[in-house]
GUGUKOL-418390 format. One record per residue: residue in one letter; x, y, z of N, C-alpha, C, O in turn. Coordinates in steps of 0.1 Angstrom, whole numbers, plus 5000, padded with zeros to 4 digits. Layout:
# GUGUKOL-418390
AXYZXYZXYZXYZ...
# end
This chain:
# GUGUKOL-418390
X689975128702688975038707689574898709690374858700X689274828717689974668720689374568727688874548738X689374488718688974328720689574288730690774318733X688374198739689074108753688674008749687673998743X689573918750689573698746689673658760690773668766X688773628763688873558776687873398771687173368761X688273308787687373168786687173118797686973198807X686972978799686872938816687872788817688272718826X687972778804688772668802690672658807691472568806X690772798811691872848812693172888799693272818789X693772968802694573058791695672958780696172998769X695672838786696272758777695272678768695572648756X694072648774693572608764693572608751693872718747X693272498740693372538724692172578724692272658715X690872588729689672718724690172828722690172888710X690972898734691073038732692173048720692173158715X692972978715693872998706692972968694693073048685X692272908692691472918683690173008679689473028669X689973058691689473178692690273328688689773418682X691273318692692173408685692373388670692373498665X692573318663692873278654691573288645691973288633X690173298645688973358641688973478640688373528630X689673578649689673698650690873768642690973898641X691773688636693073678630693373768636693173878633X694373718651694873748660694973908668695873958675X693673938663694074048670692874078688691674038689X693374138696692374138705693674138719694874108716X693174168733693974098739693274008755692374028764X694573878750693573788759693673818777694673848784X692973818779692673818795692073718798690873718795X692773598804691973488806692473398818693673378821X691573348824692173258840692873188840692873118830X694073138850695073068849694872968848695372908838X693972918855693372728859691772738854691072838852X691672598853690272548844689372598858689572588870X688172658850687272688861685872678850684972758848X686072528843684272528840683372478849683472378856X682372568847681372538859681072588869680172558877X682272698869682272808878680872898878680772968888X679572918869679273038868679773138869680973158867X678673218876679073368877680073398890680373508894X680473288895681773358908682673458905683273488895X682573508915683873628917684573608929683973528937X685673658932686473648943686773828945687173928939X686073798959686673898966686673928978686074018983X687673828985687873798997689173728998689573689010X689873698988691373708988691873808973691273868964X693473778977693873838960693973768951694273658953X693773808939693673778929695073808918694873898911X696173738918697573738910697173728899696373648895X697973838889697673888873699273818872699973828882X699673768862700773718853700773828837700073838828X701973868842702073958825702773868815703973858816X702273788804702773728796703473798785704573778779X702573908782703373978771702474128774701874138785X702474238762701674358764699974268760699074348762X699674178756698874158754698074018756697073978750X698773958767698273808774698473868787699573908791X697173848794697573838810696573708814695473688809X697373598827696573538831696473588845697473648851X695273578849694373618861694673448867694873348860X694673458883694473338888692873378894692873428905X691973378888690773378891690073348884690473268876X688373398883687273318877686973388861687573488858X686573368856686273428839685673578844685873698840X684573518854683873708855684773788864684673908865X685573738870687173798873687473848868687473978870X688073788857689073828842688873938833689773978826X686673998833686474098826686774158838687774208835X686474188852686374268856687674358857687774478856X688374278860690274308858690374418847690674528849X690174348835690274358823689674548818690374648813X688374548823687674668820688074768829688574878825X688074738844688574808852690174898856690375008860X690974788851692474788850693274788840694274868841X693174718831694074688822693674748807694574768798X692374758805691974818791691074958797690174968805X691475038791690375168794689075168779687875208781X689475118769688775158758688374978752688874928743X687574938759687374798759685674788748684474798753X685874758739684474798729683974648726682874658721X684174558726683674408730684374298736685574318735X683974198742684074068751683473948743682273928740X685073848740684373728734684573648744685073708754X684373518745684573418755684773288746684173258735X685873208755685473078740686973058733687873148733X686872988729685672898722685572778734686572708734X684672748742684872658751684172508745683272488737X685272398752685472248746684072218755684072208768X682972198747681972208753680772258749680972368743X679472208751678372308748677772378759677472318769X677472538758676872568766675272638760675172718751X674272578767673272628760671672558766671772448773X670772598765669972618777670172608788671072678791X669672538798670472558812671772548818672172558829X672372508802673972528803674372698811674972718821X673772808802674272938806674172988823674673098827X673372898831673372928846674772858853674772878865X675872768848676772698852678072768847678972798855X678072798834678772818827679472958828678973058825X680972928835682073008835682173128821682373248822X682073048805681973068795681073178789681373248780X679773168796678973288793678873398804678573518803X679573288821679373428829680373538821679973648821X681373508815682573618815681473718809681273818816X680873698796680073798784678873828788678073908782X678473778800677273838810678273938820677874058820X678973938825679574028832679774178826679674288832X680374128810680974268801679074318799678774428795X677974238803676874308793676274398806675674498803X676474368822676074418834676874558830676274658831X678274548825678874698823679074748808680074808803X677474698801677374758790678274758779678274848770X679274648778680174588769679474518762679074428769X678874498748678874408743679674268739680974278741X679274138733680074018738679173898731678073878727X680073838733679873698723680173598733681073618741X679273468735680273368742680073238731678973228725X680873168730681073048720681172948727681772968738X680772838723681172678727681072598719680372648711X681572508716681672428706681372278712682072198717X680072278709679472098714680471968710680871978699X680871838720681971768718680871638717679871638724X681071568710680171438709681271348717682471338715X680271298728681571208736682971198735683571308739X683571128732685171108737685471168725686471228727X685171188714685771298702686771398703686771468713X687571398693688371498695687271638689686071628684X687971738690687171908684688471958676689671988680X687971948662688972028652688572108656687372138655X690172218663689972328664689772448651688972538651X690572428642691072478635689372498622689272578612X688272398626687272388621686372508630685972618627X686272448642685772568652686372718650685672808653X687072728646687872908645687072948630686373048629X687172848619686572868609685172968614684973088615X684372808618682872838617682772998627681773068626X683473018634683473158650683573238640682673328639X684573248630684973408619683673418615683073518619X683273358611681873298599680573398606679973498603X680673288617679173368631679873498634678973568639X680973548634681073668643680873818632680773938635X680873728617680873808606679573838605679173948601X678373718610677073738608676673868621675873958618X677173868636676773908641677174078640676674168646X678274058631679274228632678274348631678474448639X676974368623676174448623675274428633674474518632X674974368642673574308650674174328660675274268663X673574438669674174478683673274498694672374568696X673974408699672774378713672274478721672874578726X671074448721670374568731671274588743672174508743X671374678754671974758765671674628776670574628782X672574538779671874448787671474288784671074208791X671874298772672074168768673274128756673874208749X673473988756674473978744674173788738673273708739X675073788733674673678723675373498728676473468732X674673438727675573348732675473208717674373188712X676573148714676673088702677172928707678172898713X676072848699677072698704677172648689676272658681X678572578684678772518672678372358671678472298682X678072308665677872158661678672048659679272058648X678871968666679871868661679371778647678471708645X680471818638679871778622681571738616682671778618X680871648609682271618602682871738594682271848592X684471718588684671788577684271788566684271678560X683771908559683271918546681871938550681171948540X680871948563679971948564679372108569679472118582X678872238560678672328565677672388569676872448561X677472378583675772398590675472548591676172648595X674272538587673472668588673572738601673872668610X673172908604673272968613672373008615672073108608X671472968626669772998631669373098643669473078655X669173178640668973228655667673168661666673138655X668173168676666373068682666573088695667673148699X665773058701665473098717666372948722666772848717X666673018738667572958751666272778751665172798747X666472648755665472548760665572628771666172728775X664372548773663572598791663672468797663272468809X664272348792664372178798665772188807666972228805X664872118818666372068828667571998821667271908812X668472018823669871918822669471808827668571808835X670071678823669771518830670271538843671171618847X669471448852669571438863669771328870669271308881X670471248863670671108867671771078875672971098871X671571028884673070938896672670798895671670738891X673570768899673970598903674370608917675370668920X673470518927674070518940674770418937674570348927X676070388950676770318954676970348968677370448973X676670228975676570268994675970378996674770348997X676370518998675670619002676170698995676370808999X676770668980677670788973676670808958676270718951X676570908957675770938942676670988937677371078941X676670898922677670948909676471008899675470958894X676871128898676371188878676571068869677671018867X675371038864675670988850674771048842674570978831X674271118842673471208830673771208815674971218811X672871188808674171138794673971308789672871338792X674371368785674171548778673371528767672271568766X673771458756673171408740671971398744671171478740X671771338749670371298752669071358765668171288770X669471488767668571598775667371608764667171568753X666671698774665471708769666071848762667071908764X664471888745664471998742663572028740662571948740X663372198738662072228733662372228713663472278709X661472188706660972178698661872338689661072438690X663172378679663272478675664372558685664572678682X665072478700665272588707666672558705666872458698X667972648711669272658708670072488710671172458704X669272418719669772248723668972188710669572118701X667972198709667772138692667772198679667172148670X668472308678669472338669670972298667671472258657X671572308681672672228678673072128676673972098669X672172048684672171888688671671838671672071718668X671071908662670571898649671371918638670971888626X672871998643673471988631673772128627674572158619X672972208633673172328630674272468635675272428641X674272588634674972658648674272748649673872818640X673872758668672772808673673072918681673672908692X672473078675672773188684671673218695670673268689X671473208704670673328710670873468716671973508721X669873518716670373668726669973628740668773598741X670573628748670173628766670673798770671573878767X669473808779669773888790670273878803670073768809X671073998811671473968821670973888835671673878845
# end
């Protein structure tokens, strides 16, 4: 049976090494060449798609995360028994998961009945992300979820908290927000800039954005 590590952050990223490193290194990564957050659910299939063999157990895909499972289940693993994603430098979580490269990958393994995990790890502005804290808390949640197996069709999606060291946050399960992302620009002449601040979106009351944003780390189950 074999673990896929894939991300959207691309294969060098320190998430997925840190993601590996929760898993104490076992699994193999399948993960995109180049940063593709924000990608959602894209696929390419209208040019080719170049696989890099790094070793028997790293391939990078020059394509999208839901690329990378498809590769992955299709080609490269026959006996493929779960999909993590992650750890992405980043939170993804309520209307994060309609953007997010990070959860398309573990929505794609759940359309072909793979169970899957996606992780993110919330960054408080310009902050750095102890990785090595993030791999912690992922062993921790992946330990909670090892018995709890998603219904046929859906899987789990996890965001961690930015908290100091020495500070160890509870693990809540709670529903997806239903609140838009900020929607704020700044014109200049005829050009609109994003300035949306993220910290400060709306939530609902108890949901996975005010669980995390609270200190906590927040699972939910989504469906495809």
């Amino acid at each position: 049976m074999t673990l896929i590590l894939t991300n959207d952050d691309g294969i060098d990223a320190p998430g997925i090494r840190a993601l590996l490193k929760a898993v104490d290194g076992e699994g193999i990564i399948v993960a995109p060449r180049d940063h593709h957050s924000g990608c959602g659910h894209q696929v390419t299939t209208t040019k080719p798609i170049r696989l890099e063999t790094r070793s028997h157990r790293e391939f990078s895909i020059a394509g999208t995360p839901a690329d990378c499972v498809r590769i992955a289940l299709n080609h490269l693993c026959s006996d493929v028994s779960f999909v993590l994603s992650g750890i992405n430098a980043g939170g993804n979580m309520g209307a994060d998961v309609y953007i997010s490269g990070t959860v398309a990958a573990v929505r794609e393994a759940a359309f072909h009945r793979i169970p899957g995990v996606a992780i993110s790890q919330y960054k408080k502005g310009k902050l750095s992300i102890d990785w090595d804290l993030s791999a912690f808390w992922t062993a921790k949640v992946l330990a909670e979820l090892r018995d709890r197996t998603p219904k046929p069709g859906t899987f789990w999606n996890v965001n961690l908290p930015y908290l100091e060291v020495g500070i160890e946050p509870a693990i809540i399960f709670c529903k997806p927000c239903t609140q838009p992302l900020p929607s704020d620009f700044r014109l200049e002449d005829n050009d609109f800039y994003y300035c949306g601040d993220y910290a400060k979106r709306k939530r609902d009351e108890g949901s996975d954005v005010d669980v995390c944003l609270s200190g906590s780390i927040a699972i939910t189950e989504l469906a495809v």
